[in-house]
C-alpha positions in Angstrom: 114.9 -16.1 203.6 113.4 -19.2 205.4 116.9 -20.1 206.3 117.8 -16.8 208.1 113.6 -16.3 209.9 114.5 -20.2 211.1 117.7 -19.6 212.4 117.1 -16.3 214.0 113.6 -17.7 216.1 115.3 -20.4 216.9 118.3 -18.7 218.6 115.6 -15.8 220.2 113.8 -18.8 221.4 116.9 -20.2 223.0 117.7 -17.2 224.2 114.5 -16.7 226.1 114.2 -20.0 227.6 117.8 -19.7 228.7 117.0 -16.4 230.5 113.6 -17.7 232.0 115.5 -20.7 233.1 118.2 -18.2 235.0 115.0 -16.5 237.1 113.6 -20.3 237.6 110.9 -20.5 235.1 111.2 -23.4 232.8 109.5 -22.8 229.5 110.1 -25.2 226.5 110.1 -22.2 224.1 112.7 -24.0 221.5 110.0 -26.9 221.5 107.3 -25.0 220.3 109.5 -22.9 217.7 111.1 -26.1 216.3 107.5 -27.7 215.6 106.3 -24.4 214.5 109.4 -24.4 211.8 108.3 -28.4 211.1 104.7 -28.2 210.6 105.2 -24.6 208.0 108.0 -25.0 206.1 109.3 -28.8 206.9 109.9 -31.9 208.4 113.2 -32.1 207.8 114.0 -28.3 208.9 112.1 -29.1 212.0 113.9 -31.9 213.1 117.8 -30.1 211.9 117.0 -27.4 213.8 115.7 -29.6 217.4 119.3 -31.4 217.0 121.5 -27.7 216.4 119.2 -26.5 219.0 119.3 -29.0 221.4 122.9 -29.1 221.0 123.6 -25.9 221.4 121.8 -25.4 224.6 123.6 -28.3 226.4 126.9 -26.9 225.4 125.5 -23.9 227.1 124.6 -25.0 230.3 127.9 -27.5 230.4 126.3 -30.6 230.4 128.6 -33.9 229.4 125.7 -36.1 227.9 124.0 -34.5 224.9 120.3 -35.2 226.0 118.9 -32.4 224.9 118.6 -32.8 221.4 116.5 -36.0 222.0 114.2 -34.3 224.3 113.5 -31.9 222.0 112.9 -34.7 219.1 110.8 -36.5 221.6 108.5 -32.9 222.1 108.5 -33.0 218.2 107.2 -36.3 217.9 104.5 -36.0 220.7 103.3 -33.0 219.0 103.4 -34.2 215.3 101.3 -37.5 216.2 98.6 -35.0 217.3 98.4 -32.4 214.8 96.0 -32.0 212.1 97.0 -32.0 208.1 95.5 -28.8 207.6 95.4 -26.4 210.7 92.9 -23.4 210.3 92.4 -22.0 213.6 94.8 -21.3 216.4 92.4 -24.1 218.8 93.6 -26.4 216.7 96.9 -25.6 217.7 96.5 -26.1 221.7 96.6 -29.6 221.9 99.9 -30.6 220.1 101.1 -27.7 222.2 100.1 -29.4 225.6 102.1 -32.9 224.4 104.9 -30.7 223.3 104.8 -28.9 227.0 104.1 -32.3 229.1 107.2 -34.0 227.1 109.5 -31.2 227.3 108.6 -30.9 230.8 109.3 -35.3 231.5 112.4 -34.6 229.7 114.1 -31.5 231.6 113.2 -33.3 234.7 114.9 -36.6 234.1 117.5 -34.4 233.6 117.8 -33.0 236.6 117.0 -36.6 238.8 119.9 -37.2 240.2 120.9 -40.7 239.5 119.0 -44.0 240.7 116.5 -41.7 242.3 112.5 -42.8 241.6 110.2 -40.2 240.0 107.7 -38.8 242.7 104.4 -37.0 242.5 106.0 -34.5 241.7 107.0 -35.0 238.2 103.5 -35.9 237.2 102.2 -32.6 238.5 105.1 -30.8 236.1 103.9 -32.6 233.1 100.3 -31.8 234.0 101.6 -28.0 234.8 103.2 -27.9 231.7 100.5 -29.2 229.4 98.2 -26.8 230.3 100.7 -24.2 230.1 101.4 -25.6 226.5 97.9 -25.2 225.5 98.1 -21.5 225.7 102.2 -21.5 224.5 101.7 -23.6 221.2 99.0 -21.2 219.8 100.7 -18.1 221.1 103.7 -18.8 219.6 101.6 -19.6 216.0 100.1 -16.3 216.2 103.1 -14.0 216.9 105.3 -16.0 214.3 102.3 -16.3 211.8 102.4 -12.9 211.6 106.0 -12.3 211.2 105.9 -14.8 208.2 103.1 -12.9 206.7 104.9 -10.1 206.3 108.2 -11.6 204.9 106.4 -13.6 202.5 107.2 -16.9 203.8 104.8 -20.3 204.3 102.5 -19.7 207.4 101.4 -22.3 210.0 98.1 -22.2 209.5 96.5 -22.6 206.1 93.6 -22.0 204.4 91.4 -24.2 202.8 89.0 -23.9 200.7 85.7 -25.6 200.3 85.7 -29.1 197.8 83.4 -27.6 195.1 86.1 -24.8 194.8 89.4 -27.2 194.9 90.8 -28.7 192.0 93.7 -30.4 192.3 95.2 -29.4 188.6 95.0 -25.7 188.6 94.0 -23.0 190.4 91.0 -21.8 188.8 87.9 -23.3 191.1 86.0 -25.7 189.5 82.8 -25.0 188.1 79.2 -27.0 188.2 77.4 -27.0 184.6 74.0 -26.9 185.0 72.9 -29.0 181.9 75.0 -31.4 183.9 72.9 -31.2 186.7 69.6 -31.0 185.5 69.8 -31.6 181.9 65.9 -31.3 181.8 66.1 -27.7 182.5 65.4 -25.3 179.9 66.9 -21.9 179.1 65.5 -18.7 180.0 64.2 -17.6 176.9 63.5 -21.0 175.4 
């Protein structure tokens, strides 16, 4: 079942970032779907997945160098080194999503330089655009596929924890403070 949700939001994520790219909106919608697939289920479905996809999408649109895939790798990476182990909240969210949108956004524009050509102003204004566009994306995109995974069963992006008293890393009953142990002074009611 993880197989076929990964493989199906992936290509519907293609999809629409194909279709916003025809009107001339770029939006690194496969980015934020692959890291969504590498923070909840894994690493190494995440980064399987930014290679088919990336693939994939420059056979699409022709291209002769297969950059793609490392962009998206690149995204990955930018957004792994600033995520937290355990996310709870969807603000936790927003700021791997604005590395994931600024490096998408470096990469599809050295893409289009033409060759020999310096960067201009320009380009960091896209990153910047596309940060803050990420910010809102990242957490969007948890929430809507969050949901989804809720209903099929499958592992969720964001996970709850629960407080150290009630951890215990053997089994799942909560662990339980004695009081004797506390305060062995303490009498019984009754006594």
């Amino acid at each position: 079942m993880k197989a076929v949700f990964l493989i199906t939001v992936t290509a519907l994520a293609m999809l629409a970032e194909l279709l916003s790219g025809n009107v001339g909106i770029y939006l690194p919608l496969t980015a934020y779907a692959v890291f969504y697939f590498t923070c909840s289920i894994s690493a190494a479905a995440g980064v399987a997945a930014a290679i088919v996809a990336g693939t994939v999408l420059d056979l699409i649109y022709g291209r002769t160098l297969l950059l793609t895939p490392l962009i998206l790798l690149a995204a990955l990476a930018a957004g792994w080194s600033l995520r937290r182990n355990q996310m709870e909240t969807l603000l936790e969210a927003a700021l791997p999503g604005m590395a994931i949108g600024a490096t998408a956004a470096l990469g599809a524009a050295a893409l289009r330089m033409p060759g020999g050509q310096p960067p201009s102003w320009l380009l960091l204004w896209q990153a910047v655009w596309f940060g803050s566009i990420g910010l809102l994306l990242l957490p969007l995109t948890v929430f809507v596929l969050d949901s989804a995974a809720r209903t099929l069963g499958l592992p969720e992006f964001l996970k709850e924890t629960r407080s150290r008293l009630n951890r215990n890393p053997l089994g799942s009953r909560p662990r339980r403070v004695r009081e004797r142990l506390v305060n062995p002074n303490r009498r019984k009611e009754g006594e």
